[in-house]
C-alpha positions, 0 to 999 in steps of 0.5 A: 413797356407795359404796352407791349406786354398787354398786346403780347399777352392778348396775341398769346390768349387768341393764338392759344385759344383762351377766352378773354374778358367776359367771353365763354369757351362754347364748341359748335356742334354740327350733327349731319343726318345722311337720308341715304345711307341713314347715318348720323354724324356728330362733330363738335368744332369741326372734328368728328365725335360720333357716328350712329345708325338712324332710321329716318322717314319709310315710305309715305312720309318724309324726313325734310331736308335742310338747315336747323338748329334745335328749337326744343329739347324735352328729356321725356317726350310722347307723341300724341300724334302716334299712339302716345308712343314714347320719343326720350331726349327729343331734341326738336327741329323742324315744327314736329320732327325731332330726333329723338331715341327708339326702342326699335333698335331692329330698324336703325340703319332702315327707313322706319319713321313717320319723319323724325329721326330715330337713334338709340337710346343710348345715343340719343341720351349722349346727343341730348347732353352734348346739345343741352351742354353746348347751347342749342343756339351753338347746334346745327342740324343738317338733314340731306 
């Protein structure tokens, strides 16, 4: 009897999704950058939670296509590369490329960058929360 209601109470934790024992509830978080028509997306667990406006590499420089996941966050960014220019919530995750927000808002939805990819601020505070909340080893960016 009391057999039979431990596997009962487990098959009823996995078919409702509760966590058991030491495991933790952590989402997947999936963010698609479309070069082309220079969009993001944001899923977390596979639904869809955002879509943003971006501007990617212009002319002369590249946004690299790929598979990565975060390999570091800073809430407050400058570029030393570019003129000290301001990157706030750079999430990044190619060597030096990131995504990261811009106060050209103008130039979201246009090829604009030296590389990195450019939101608003406001947006770029939102993905920064969520990847800081859900891990960075629980992110996956995909740039095509």
């Amino acid at each position: 009897m009391r057999r039979r209601l431990g596997v009962a109470l487990i098959a009823a934790a996995f078919l409702f999704g509760v966590p058991l024992g030491r495991e933790r509830a952590e989402a997947a978080v999936v963010v698609t950058i479309d070069r082309s028509s220079q969009t993001m997306e944001v899923a977390v667990d596979g639904m869809p939670r955002y879509r943003w406006r971006v501007s990617t590499a212009r002319h002369g420089y590249i946004t690299p296509a790929g598979t990565y996941h975060p390999q570091m966050m800073a809430r407050r960014w400058f570029s030393r590369l570019y003129y000290n220019s301001p990157m706030p919530h750079s999430i990044f995750f190619h060597g030096g490329y990131a995504i990261h927000g811009t106060y050209e808002i103008s130039r979201l939805g246009g090829p604009a960058s030296h590389g990195c990819v450019r939101l608003d601020p406001d947006n770029a505070a939102t993905l920064f929360e969520l990847v800081e909340r859900q891990g960075m080893s629980h992110t996956t960016i995909v740039v095509h």
